[in-house]
Backbone bond lengths (Angstrom), bond angles and torsions (degrees), N, CA, C in turn:
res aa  C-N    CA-C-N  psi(-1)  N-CA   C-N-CA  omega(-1)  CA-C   N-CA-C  phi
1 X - - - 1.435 - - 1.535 110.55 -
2 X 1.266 113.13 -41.65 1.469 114.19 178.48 1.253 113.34 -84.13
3 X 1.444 124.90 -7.77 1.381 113.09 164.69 1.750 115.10 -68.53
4 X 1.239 92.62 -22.40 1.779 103.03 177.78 1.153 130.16 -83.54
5 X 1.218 103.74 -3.09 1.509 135.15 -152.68 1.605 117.34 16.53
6 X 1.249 88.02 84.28 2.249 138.25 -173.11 1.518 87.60 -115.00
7 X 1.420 86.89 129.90 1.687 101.71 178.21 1.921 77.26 -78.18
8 X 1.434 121.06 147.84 1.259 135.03 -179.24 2.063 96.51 -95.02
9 X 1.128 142.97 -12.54 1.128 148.55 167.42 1.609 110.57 -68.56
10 X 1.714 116.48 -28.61 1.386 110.44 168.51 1.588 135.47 -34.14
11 X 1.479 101.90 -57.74 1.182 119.62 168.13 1.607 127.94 -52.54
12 X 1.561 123.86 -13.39 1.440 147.41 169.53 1.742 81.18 -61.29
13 X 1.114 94.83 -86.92 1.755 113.69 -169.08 1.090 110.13 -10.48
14 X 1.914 106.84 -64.42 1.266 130.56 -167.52 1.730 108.40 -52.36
15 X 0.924 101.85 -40.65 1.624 110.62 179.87 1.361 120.78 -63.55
16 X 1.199 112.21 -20.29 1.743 121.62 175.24 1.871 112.20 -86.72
17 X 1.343 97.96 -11.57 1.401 103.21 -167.66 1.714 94.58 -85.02
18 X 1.346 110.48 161.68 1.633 131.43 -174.74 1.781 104.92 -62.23
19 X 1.609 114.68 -34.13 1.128 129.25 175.85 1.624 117.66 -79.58
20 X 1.430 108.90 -37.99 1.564 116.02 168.12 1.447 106.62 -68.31
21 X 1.458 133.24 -15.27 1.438 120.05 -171.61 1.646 103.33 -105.93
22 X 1.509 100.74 -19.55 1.740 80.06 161.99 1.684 114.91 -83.65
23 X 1.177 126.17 -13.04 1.535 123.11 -170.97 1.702 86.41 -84.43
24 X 1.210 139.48 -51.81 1.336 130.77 -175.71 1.258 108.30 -46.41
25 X 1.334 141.66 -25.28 1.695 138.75 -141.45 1.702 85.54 -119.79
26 X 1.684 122.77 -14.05 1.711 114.77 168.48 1.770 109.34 56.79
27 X 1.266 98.43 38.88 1.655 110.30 173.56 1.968 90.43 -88.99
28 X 1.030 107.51 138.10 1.601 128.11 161.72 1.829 94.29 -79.89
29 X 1.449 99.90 -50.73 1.590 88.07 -149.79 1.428 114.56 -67.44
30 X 1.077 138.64 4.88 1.674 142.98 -176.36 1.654 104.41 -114.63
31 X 0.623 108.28 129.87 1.762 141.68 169.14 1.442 109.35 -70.28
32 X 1.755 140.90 96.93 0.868 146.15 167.04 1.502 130.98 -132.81
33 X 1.066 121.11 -176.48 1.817 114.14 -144.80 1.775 77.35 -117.27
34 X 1.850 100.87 138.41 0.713 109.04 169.12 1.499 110.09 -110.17
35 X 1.686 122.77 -168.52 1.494 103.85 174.85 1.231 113.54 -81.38
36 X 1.061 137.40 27.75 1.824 130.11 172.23 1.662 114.78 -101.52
37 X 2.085 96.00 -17.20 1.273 89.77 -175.83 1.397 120.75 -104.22
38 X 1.206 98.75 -18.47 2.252 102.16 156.88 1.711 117.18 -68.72
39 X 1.475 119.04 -43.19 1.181 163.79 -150.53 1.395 108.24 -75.96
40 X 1.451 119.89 -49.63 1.480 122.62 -138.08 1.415 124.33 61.84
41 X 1.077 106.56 -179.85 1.791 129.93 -174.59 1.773 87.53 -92.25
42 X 1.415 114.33 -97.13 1.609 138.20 -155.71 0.812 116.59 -96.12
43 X 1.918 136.29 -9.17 0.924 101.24 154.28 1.925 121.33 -128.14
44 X 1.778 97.93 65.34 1.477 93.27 -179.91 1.150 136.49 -84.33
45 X 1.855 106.56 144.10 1.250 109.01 -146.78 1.576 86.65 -129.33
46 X 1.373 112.08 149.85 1.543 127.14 158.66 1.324 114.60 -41.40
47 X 1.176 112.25 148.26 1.729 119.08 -174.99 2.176 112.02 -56.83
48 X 1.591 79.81 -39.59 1.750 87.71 -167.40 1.442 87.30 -78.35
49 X 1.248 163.75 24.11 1.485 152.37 -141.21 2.130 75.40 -128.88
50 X 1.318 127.72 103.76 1.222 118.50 153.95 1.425 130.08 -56.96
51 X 1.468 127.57 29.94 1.478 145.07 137.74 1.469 118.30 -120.00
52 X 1.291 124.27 27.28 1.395 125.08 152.20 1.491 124.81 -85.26
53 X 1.274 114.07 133.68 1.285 127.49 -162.47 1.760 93.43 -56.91
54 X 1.542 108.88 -42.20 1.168 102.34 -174.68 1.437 134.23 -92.52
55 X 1.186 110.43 22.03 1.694 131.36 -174.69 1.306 113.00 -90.06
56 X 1.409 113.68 136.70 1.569 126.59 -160.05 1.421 122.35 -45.53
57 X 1.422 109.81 -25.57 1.334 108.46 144.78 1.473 151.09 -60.64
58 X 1.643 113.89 -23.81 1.405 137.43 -177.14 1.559 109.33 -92.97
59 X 1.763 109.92 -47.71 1.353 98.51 -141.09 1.254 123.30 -72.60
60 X 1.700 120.44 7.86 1.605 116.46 179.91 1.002 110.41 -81.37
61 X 1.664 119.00 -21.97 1.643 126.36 168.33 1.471 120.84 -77.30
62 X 1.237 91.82 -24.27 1.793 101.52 172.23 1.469 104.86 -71.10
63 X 1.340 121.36 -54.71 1.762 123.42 -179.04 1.307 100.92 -65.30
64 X 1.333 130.16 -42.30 1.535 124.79 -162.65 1.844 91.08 -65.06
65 X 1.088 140.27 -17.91 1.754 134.11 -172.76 1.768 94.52 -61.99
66 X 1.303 110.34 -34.67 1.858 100.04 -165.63 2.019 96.91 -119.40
67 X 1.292 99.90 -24.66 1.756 97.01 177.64 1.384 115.77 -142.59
68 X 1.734 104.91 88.73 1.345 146.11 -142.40 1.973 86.80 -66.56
69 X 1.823 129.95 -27.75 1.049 116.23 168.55 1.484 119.50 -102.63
70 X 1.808 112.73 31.70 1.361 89.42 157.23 1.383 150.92 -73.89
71 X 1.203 143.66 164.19 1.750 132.09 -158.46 1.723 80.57 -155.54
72 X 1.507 92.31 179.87 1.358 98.30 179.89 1.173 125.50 -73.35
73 X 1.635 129.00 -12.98 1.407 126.40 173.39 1.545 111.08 -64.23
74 X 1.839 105.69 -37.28 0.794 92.64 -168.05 2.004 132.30 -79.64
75 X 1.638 87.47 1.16 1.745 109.10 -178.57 1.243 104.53 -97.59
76 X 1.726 124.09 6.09 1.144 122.09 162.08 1.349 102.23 -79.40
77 X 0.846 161.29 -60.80 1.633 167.65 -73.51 1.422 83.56 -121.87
């Protein structure tokens, strides 16, 4: 992570999220978002960065890529 220079504390975060608790539980059989797929590949950006895929402006379009009825309640969760 620090070769990338990735705050290495991200992944804490990640673990609180609905998607970090299925990768914690090491099920194969469920389909979940890792950070490359909210995130991007090249060009990831911090949430507060107003060109991050995942910034309060983006992310219902970012969730709507895998859950075509997300809205904002549901990017509260």
């Amino acid at each position: 992570m620090l070769k990338f220079q990735i705050n290495p504390y991200v992944v804490e975060g990640y673990k609180e999220t609905y998607h970090g608790k299925l990768f914690e539980t090491g099920t194969m059989e469920a389909k979940f978002a890792v950070c490359t797929n909210c995130h991007g590949v090249h060009s990831i950006q911090p949430p507060n960065d107003p060109e991050s895929s995942v910034n309060r402006e983006h992310i219902v379009e970012t969730c709507r890529q895998c859950h075509p009825r997300a809205n904002d309640r549901f990017v509260s969760y």
